[in-house]
NUZA-476957 format. One line per 2 residues: their letters; for each residue x, y, z of C-alpha. Coordinates in pm, whole numbers, plus 32768, in hexadecimal, padded with zeros to 4 digits. Each point is the difference from the previous one (the first is absolute). Example, Ala and Ser with C-alpha at 12.3 -4.5 7.8 and 13.67 -1.06 7.14 Angstrom:
BEGIN
AS> 84CE:7E3E:830C  8089:8158:7FBE
***
This chain:
BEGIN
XX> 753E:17FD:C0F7  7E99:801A:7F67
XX> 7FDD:8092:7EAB  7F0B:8055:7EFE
XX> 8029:806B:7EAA  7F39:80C5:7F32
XX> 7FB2:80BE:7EC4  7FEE:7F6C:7EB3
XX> 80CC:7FBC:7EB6  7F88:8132:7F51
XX> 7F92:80C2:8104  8095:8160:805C
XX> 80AA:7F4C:8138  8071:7EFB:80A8
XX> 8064:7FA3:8173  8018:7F5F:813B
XX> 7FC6:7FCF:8163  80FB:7FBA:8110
XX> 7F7B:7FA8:814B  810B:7FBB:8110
XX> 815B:80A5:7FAD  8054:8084:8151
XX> 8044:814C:8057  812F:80A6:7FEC
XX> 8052:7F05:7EFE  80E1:80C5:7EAB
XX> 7FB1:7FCB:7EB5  8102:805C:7F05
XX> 7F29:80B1:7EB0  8140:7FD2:7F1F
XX> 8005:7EB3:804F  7E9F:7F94:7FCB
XX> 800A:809C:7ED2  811E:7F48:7F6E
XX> 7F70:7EB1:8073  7EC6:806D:7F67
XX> 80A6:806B:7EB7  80A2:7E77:7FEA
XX> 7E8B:7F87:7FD3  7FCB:810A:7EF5
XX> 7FB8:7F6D:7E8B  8131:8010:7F18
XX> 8122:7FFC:8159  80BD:7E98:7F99
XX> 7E88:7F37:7F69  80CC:7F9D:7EA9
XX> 7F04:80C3:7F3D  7ED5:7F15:805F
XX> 7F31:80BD:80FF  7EF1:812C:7FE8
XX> 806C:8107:7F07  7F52:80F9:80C3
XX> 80EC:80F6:80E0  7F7D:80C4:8148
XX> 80FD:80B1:80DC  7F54:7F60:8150
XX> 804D:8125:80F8  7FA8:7F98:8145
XX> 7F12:8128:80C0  7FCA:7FC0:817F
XX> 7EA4:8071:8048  801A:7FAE:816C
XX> 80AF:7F39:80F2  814E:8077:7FC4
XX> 808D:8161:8065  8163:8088:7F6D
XX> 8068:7EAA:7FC2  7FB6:7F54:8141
XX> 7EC0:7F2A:805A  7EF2:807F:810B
XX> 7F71:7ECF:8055  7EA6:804C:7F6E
XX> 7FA0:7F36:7EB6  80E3:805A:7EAD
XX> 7F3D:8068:7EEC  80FF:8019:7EC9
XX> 7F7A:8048:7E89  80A8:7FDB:7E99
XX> 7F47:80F7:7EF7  7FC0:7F57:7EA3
XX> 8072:80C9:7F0B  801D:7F0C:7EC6
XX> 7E6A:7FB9:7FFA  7F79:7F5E:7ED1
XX> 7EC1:7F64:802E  7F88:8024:7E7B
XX> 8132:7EE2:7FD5  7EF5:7F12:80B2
XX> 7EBD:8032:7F29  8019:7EAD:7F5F
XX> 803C:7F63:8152  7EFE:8050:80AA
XX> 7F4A:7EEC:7FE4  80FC:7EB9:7F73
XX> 80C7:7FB2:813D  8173:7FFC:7FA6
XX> 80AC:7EB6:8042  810A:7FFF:8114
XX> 7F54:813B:80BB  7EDC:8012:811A
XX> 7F04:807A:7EF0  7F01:7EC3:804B
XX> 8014:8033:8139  7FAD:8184:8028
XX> 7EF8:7FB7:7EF2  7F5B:7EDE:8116
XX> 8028:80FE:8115  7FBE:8142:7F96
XX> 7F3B:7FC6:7EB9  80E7:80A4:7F25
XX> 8161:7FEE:7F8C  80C2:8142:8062
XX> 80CE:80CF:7F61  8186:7F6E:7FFD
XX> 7FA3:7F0E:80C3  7F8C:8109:810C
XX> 8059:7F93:816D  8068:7EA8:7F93
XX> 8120:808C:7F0A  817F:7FD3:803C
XX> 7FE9:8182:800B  7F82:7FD9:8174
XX> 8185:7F62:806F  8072:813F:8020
XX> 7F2E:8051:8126  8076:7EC9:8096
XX> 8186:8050:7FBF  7FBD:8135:80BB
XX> 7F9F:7F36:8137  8127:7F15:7F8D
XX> 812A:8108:800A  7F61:8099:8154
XX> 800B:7E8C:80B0  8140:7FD2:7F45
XX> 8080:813B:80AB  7F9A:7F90:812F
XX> 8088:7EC0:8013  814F:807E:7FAB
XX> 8010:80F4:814E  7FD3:7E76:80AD
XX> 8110:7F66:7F67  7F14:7F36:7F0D
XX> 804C:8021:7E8B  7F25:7F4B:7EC0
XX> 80BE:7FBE:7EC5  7FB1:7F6A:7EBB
XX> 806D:7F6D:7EBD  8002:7F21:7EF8
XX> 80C2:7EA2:8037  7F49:7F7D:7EC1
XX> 7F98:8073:7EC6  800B:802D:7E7C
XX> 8066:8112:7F1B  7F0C:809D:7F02
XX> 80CF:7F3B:7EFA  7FAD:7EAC:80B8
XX> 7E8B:802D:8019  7F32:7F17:7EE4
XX> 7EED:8099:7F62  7EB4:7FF3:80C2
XX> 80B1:7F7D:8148  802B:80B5:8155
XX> 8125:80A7:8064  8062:7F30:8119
XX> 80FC:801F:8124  802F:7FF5:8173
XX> 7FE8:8137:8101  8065:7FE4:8127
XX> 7FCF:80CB:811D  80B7:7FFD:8136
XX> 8004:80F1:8187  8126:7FF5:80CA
XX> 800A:807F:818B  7E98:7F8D:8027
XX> 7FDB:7FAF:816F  7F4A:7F01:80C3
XX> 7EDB:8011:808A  7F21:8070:7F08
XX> 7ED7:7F15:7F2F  7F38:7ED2:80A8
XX> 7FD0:7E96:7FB0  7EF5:7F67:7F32
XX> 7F4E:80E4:7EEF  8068:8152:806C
XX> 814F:7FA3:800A  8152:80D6:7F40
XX> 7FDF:7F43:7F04  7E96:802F:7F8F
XX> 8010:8161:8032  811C:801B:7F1C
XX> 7F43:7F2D:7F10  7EEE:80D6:8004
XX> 80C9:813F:7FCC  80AF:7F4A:7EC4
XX> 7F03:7F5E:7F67  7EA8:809D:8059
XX> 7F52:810B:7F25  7F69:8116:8059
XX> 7E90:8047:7FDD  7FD7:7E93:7F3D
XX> 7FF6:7F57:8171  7EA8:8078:8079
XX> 7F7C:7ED2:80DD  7EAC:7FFE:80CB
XX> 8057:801B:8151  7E92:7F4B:805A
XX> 80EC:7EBB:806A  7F0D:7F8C:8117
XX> 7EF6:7FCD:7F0A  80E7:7F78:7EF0
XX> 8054:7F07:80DE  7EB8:7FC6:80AB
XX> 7F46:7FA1:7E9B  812D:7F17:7FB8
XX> 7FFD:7F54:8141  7E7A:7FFC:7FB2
XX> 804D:7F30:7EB9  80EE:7F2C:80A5
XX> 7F4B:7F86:8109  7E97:809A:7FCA
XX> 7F4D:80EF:80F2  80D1:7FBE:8147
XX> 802B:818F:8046  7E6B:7FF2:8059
XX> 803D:7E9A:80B8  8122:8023:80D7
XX> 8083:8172:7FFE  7ED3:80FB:7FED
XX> 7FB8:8055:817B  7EC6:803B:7FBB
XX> 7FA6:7EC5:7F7C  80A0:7F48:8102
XX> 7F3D:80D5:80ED  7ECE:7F77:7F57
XX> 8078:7E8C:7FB8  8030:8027:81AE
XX> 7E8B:80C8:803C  7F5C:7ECB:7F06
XX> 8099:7EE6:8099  7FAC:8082:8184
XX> 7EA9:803B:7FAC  7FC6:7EDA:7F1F
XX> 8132:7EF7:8073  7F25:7EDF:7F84
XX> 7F97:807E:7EAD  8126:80AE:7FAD
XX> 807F:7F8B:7EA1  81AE:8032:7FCC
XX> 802F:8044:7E92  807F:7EF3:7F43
XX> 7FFE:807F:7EA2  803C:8125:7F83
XX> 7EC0:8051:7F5B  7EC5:8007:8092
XX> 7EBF:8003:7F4A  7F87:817B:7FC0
XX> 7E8C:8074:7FBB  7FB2:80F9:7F09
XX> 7F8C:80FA:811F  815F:7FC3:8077
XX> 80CF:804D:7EE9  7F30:8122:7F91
XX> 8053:8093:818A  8150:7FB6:7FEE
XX> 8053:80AA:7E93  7F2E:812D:8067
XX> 80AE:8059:8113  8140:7FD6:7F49
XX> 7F6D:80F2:7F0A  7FA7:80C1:80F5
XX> 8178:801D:80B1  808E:802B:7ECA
XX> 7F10:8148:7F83  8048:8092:817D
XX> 8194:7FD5:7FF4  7FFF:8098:7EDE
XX> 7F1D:810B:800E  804F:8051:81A9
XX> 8164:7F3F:801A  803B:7EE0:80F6
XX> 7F7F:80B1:814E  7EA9:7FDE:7F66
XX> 8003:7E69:7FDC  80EA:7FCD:8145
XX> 7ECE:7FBA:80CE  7FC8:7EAB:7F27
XX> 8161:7FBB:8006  8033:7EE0:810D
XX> 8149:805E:8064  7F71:8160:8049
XX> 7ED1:7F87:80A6  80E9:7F3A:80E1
XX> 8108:818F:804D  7EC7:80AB:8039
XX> 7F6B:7F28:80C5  8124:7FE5:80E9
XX> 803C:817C:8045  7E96:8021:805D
XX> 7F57:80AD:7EDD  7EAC:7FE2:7FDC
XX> 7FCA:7FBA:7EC5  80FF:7ED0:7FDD
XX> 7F6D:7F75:815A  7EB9:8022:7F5D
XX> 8055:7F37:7EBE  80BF:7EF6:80A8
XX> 7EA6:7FBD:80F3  7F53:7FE9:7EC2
XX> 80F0:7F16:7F6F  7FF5:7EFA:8153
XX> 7E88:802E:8006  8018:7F8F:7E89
XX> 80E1:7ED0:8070  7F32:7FBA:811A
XX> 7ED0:7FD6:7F49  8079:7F46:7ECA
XX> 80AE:7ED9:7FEB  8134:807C:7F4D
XX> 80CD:8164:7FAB  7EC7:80A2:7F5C
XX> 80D7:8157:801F  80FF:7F5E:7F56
XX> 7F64:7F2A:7EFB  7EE9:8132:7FB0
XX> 8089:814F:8059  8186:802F:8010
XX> 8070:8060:7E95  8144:7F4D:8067
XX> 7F6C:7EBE:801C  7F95:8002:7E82
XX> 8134:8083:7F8A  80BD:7EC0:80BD
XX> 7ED0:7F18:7FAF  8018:804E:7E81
XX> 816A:7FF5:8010  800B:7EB7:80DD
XX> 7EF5:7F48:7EEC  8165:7FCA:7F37
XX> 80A1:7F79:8120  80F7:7F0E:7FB2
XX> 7FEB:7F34:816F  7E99:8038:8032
XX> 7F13:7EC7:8012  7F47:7FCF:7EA3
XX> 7E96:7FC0:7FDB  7FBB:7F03:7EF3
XX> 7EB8:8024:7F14  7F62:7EDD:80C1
XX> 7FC2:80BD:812D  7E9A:7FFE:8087
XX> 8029:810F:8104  800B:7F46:8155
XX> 80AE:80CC:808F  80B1:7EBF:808A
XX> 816B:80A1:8010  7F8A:812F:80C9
XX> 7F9E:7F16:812F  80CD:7FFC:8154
XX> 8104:7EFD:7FF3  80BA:7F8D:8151
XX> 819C:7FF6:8008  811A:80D1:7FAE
XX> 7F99:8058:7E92  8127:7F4C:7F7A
XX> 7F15:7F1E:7F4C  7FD8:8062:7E7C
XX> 7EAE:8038:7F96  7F53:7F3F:7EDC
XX> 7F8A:80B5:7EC4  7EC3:7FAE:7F7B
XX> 808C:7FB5:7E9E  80F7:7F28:807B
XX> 8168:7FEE:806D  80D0:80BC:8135
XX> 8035:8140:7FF4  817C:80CC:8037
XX> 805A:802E:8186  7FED:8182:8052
XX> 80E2:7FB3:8144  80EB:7F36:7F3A
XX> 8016:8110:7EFB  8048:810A:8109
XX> 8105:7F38:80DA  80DF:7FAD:7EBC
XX> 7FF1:817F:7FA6  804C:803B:817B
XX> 8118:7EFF:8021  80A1:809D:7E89
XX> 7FDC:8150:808C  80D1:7F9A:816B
XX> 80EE:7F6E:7F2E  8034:80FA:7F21
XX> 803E:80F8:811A  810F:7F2A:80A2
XX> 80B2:7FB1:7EE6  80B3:80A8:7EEC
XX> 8049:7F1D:7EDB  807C:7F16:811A
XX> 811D:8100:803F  7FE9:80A7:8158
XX> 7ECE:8010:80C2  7F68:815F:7FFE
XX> 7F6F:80E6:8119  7ED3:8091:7F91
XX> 7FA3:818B:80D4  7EBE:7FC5:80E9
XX> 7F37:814A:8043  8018:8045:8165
XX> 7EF8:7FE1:80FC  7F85:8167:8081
XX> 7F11:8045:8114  7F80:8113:7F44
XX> 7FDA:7FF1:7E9A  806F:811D:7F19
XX> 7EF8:80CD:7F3A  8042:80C2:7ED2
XX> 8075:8179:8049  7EF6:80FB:804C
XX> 7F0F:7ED5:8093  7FF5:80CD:8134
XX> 7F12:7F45:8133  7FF0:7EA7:7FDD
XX> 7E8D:7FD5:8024  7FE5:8149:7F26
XX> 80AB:7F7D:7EE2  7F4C:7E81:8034
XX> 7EA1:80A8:7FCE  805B:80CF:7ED4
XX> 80D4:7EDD:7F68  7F22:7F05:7F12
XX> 811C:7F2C:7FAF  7FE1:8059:7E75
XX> 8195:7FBE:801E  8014:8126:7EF9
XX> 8148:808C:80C4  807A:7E70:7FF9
XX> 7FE7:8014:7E9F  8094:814B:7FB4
XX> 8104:7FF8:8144  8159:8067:7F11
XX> 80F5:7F99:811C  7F40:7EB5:8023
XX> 7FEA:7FF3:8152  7E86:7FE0:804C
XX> 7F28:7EAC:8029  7EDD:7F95:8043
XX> 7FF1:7FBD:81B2  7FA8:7EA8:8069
XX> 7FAF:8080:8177  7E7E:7F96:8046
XX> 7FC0:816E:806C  807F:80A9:7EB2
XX> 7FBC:7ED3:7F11  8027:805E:7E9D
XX> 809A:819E:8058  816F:806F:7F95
XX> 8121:7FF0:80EE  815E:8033:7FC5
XX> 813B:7EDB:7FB6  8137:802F:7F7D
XX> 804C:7EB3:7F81  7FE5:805C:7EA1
XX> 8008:8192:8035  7FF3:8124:80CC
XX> 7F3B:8146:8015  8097:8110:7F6B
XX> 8044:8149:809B  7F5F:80E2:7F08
XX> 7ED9:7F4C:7FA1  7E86:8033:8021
XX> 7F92:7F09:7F28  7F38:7F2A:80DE
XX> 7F19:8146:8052  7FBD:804F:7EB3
XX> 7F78:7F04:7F6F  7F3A:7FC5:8168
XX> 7E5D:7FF9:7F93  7FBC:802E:816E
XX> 80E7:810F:805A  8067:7EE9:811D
XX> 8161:809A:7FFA  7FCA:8168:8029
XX> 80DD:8079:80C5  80FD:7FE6:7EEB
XX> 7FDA:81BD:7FDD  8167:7FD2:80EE
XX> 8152:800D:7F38  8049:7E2F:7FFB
XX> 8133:8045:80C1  7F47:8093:8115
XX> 7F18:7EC5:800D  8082:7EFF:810E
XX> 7F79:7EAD:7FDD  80DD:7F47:80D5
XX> 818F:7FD0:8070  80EC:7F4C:7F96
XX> 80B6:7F1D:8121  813C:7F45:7FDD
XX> 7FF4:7E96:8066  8167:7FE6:808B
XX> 7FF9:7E6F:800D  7FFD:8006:7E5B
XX> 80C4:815A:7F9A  80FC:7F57:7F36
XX> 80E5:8109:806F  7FE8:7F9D:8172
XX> 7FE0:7E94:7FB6  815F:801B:7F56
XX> 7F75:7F4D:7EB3  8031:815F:7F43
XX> 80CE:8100:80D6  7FEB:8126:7ECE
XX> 7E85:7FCB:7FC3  7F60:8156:7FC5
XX> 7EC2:7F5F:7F33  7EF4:80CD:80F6
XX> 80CE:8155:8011  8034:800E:7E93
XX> 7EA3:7FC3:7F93  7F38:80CC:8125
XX> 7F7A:8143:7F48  7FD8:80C4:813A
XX> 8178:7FF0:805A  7F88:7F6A:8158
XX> 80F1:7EE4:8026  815A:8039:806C
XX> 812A:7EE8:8080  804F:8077:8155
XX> 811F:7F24:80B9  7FDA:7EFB:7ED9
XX> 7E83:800B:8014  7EE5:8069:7F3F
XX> 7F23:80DC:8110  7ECF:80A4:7F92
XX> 7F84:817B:8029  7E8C:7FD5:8060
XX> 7FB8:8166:7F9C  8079:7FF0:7E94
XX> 7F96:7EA0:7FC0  7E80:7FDE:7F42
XX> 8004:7EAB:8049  802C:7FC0:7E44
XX> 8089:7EB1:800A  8102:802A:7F1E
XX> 811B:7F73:814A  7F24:7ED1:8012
XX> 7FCC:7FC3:7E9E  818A:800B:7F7F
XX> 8088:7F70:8141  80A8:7EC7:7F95
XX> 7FB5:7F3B:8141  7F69:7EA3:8034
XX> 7EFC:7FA4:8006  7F94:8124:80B0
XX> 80A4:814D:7FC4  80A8:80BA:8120
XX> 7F68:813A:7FD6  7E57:7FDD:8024
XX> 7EF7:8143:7FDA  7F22:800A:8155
XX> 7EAF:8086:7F80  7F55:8118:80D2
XX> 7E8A:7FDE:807B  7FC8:816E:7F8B
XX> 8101:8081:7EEF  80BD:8124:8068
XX> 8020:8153:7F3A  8155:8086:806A
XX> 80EF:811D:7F3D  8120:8085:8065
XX> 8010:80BB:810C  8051:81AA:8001
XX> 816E:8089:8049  7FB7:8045:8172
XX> 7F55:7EFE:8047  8106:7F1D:7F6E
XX> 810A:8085:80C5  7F2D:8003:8157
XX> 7FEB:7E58:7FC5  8191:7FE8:7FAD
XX> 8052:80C6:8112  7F0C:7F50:80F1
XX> 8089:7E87:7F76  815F:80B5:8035
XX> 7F85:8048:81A1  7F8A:7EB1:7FFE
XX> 8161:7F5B:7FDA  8040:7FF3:7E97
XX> 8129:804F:7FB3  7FA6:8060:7E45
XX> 7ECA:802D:7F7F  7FE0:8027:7E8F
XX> 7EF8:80AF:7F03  7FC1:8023:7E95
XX> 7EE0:80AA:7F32  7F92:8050:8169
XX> 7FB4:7EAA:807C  80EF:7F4E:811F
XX> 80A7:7ECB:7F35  80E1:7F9C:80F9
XX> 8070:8019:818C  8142:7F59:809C
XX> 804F:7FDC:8174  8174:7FC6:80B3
XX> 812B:80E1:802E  8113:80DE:7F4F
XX> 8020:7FDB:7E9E  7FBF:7E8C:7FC7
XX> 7E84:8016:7FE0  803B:80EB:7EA6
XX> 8144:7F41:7FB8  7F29:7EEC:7FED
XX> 7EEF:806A:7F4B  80B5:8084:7ED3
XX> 80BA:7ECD:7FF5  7EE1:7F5E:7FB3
XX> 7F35:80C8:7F17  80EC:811B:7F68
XX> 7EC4:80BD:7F93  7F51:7FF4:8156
XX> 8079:818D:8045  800B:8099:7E9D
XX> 7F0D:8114:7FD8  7F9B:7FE5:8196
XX> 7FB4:80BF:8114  809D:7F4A:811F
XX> 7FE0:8059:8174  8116:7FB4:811B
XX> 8033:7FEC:812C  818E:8077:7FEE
XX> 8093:8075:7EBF  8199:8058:8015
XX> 80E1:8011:7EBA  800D:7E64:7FD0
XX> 7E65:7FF4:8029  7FDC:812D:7EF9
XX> 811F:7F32:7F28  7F17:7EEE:7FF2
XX> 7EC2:80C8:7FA4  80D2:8098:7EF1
XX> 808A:7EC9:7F52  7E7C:7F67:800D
XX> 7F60:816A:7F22  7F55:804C:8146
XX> 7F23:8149:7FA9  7FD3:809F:816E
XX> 8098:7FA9:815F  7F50:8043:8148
XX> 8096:7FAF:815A  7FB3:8052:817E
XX> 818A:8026:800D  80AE:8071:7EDC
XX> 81A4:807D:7FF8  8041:813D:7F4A
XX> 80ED:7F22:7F29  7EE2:7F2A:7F93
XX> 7F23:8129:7F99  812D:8097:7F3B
XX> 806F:7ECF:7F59  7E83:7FA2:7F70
XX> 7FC5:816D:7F98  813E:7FEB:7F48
XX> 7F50:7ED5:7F4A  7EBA:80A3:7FBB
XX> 7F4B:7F4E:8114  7F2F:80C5:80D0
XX> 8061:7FCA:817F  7F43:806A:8157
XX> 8075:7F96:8161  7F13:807B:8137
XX> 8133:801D:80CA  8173:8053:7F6C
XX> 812C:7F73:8094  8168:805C:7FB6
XX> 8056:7E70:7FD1  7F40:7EBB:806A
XX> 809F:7F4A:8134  8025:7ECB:8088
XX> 7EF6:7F3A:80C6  811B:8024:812F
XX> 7FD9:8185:7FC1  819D:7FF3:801C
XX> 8036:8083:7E86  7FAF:7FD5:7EA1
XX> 7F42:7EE9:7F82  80F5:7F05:7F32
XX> 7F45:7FD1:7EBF  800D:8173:8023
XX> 814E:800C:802D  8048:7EE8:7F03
XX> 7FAB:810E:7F05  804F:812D:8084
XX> 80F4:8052:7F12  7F71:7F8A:7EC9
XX> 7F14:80E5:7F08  7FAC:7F53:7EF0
XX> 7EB1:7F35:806F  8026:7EC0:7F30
XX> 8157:7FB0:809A  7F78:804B:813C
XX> 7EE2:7F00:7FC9  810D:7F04:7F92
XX> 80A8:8021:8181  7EDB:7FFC:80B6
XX> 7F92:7E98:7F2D  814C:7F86:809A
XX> 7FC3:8071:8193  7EAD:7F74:7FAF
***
């Protein structure tokens, strides 16, 4: 589940957000309430927590309907009623120890009142999402219990010391099959629902650049040297053109004119004033990673910029686009001045220009300062950070080796929902990464692929998209995703497959794994016959199969993106039952449908195609509208016992029709027969006439499992 709280300490309300209880799912009031009332001041504290008193009446605004969940996004509020912000006048500016005061004060500029969204007043939005997953894990079989196995009595506690004691916390019936390896493990997720705080964890999510100006320190300006394409581009166009007088940088710092720095920190200037004035689109053009996108895809303007750029590097006798223009080489050339493996130039130096000359070999020599000494090995550097990193991966405090996941390869890469076109969506798309940044499922990164260098595409290594969310298109400068006016479910950008070769289910490593049906928001996943098989109509290709499965290294279950993404909803009533009954003509012997979308089709004969099915997903008929091919009083038995919601069949028995009537299940045959006969045509069918004198449809279920 996502949530969000909201509201403030002294506010008139409080709440939160739900995203992802599914629908259908109960919610007992009485119940939330009293869990809700256990976190209320004065219930069992010992007389040492807030004297203030609110009754904390939870108010569904939305989401939930006479008690049960409709699978759109819970909005819940608690009204303040014990306000008392004059309590805080002499707060308002002396943070109080032990509270987020400092913080707020850094962030916000002021310190609120109560401690505003950073008080322990906000927990009781979060208990509300609590007692609802609580609720919900109880219905599974999975129950969380607590208590104290150490502590000390009021009467134990010293002056001026903390109270002390151990909680612990412990779930029962949790199945397998659920968390990953490495850092988004159980465990850390767990760790971060115990221990993190809310609203005091803001973090930057600029990591690339983070990383990029430490890497910079490290081991000075190598971004510009060895990863920029479009100085390698240049570095290639120089040395071609001028192979003799080419110079390879030695040191890190070459000699700059005044002409050249005044350039350089004008144009910087210059980006700067235009971002913030115009936002990123207006600088992309100078951006060499955008140069390179634009370029590619044929537009004009970024084919225009890139000539200038070679005819720069043709001319010159170095990167003049780089070392003059590009306001990321003076970021990294500032930054890479305090490099810690860069080559030094002592006082001494008289401006040869000796260590930019062509040298001959490999380039493992180490080049000679000018005020003396050798300087620290880049390579070296890098391969002992390379060979730590290997061995950290394989090993696990010299345990057990560990499997790390690998993204799958995929022929076509998948773009962010309402991308639309490919080459649409690659003209409009400057690569500011503002959806990377501000993706809340985490599933978007920056694409490697020559032809979309530096634009978003989806993996769900560390996420997946979520099926309610537009994010990505609204924080879009160039409207790049516009096509996001469709509902998100409706948006298809790919399908998920199942690699058979790695299911653990079918490998026999885990026979009861259920890690991709449970998590898969669209309900599109179902075990059929022991395996998971996919419903390409329901399925919006979110990743959420792939990113929980718990094979490895590669998961069984991979999202095939689409060259153009697909708008699909669910189809009309008539419509709906012109494709069952056509699947039905074309030798299937069940076809099944929910919310007006085909989930699942089976093929054989008799009964042991349903038989089957509900034997290995209990819930695959509850709520459905099924249509058969032959439904007698042991088919309709079946229906029954699964909650089926309406029956259709091209031959249906008059004792079928009357028994799911009887159970409130609408029932329609195109052709009635008195009783369903053999395939011989010589008399009654035997499952038929195994239950032929039986009513009750659970004990007729219960012989038709044993003539399975």
């Amino acid at each position: 589940m996502k949530i969000r709280i909201f509201g403030e300490s002294h506010a008139p309300e409080i709440g939160v957000e739900i995203e992802g209880v599914p629908k259908g799912t109960a919610i007992d009031g009485a119940e939330l309430q009293a869990f809700l009332d256990r976190r209320a001041p004065g219930n069992g504290q010992g007389g040492m927590s807030t004297p203030r008193k609110e009754p904390d009446r939870v108010e569904f605004e939305s989401g939930v309907s006479d008690g049960v969940a409709t699978g759109e996004k819970i909005r819940a509020v608690i009204g303040n009623t014990n306000t008392r912000p004059q309590d805080y006048a002499n707060v308002q500016t002396v943070p109080r120890p032990g509270h987020a005061d400092y913080a707020s004060w850094l962030q916000c500029g002021k310190i609120p009142t109560g401690g505003g969204k950073w008080s322990g007043r906000m927990t009781a939005p979060l208990c509300i999402a609590g007692g609802i997953a609580l609720q919900m894990l109880k219905r599974k079989g999975v129950t969380i219990s607590s208590s104290v196995t150490r502590g000390r009595g009021n009467d134990e506690i010293p002056d001026g010391d903390s109270v002390g004691g151990i909680v612990e916390v412990v779930a029962t019936g949790f199945p397998a099959g659920h968390g990953d390896v490495g850092t988004d493990g159980l465990e850390s997720k767990l760790a971060a629902a115990f221990f993190g705080i809310p609203y005091c964890k803001y973090a930057v999510k600029a990591q690339g650049m983070i990383w990029g100006l430490i890497a910079t320190i490290v081991f000075g300006r190598f971004f510009c040297d060895a990863i920029c394409p479009l100085g390698i581009i240049q570095s290639f166009v120089n040395w071609a053109i001028h192979p003799k007088g080419h110079a390879r940088r030695v040191c890190t710092r070459l000699p700059e004119t005044k002409a050249q720095r005044i350039c350089r920190w004008s144009i910087l200037g210059l980006a700067i004033a235009l971002a913030a004035i115009w936002g990123l689109g207006a600088v992309s053009m100078i951006l060499p990673i955008s140069i390179i996108g634009k370029a590619i895809v044929g537009w004009w303007p970024g084919v225009m910029v890139l000539l200038i750029v070679l005819i720069l590097a043709a001319i010159g006798k170095g990167r003049i686009w780089c070392n003059w223009i590009c306001p990321f080489g003076t970021i990294y050339n500032v930054v890479g001045k305090v490099s810690i493996c860069r080559n030094r130039i002592g006082a001494g130096c008289g401006n040869c220009k000796r260590c930019f000359e062509k040298r001959e070999g490999d380039g493992e020599k180490k080049s000679e300062e000018s005020g003396g000494g050798e300087g620290t090995s880049r390579r070296a550097v890098l391969k002992g950070m390379a060979a730590l990193a290997v061995a950290d991966k394989f090993t696990d405090g010299g345990y057990a080796p560990i499997v790390f996941p690998e993204i799958p390869e995929r022929e076509c890469s998948i773009l962010p929902p309402g991308a639309g076109d490919r080459r649409r969506f690659s003209l409009k798309c400057v690569g500011c990464q503002l959806c990377i940044a501000n993706c809340p499922g985490e599933c978007l990164t920056q694409s490697v692929k020559f032809s979309s260098l530096g634009q978003p595409e989806m993996v769900f290594d560390k996420g997946y998209c979520l099926s309610e969310c537009k994010r990505c298109a609204e924080v879009c400068p160039e409207l790049a995703l516009g096509d996001m006016e469709a509902e998100r479910k409706d948006i298809h950008v790919g399908v998920a497959e199942l690699q058979e070769g790695r299911c653990l289910r079918m490998t026999g490593v885990e026979k009861q794994c259920m890690a991709c049906v449970r998590k898969c928001p669209m309900k599109a996943i179902h075990i059929i016959k022991g395996v998971p098989v996919v419903d390409e109509v329901s399925c919006i290709g979110c990743g959420a199969c792939e990113h929980v499965c718990p094979a490895r290294p590669m998961p069984a279950m991979v999202v095939k993106g689409y060259d153009t993404q697909k708008i699909i909803k669910p189809i009309g009533v008539e419509d709906l039952m012109g494709e069952m009954r056509h699947l039905i003509r074309e030798g299937y012997a069940a076809v099944v449908a929910k919310d007006r979308v085909i989930i699942a089709k089976y093929k054989g004969s008799g009964l042991k195609p349903i038989l089957d099915a509900i034997g290995e997903d209990e819930q695959i008929f509850k709520g459905a509208i099924v249509f058969d091919r032959i439904v007698g009083r042991a088919a309709a038995a079946v229906y029954i016992v699964g909650g089926a919601k309406e029956v259709y069949a091209e031959v249906m028995s008059i004792g079928a029709k009357k028994l799911l009537e009887k159970n409130k299940i609408m029932a329609t045959g195109e052709q009635e027969v008195e009783e369903i006969i053999n395939r011989e045509k010589t008399g009654m069918c035997p499952l038929e006439n195994s239950v032929k004198n039986e009513s009750e449809p659970q004990k007729m279920y219960e012989i038709l499992k044993g003539r399975k």
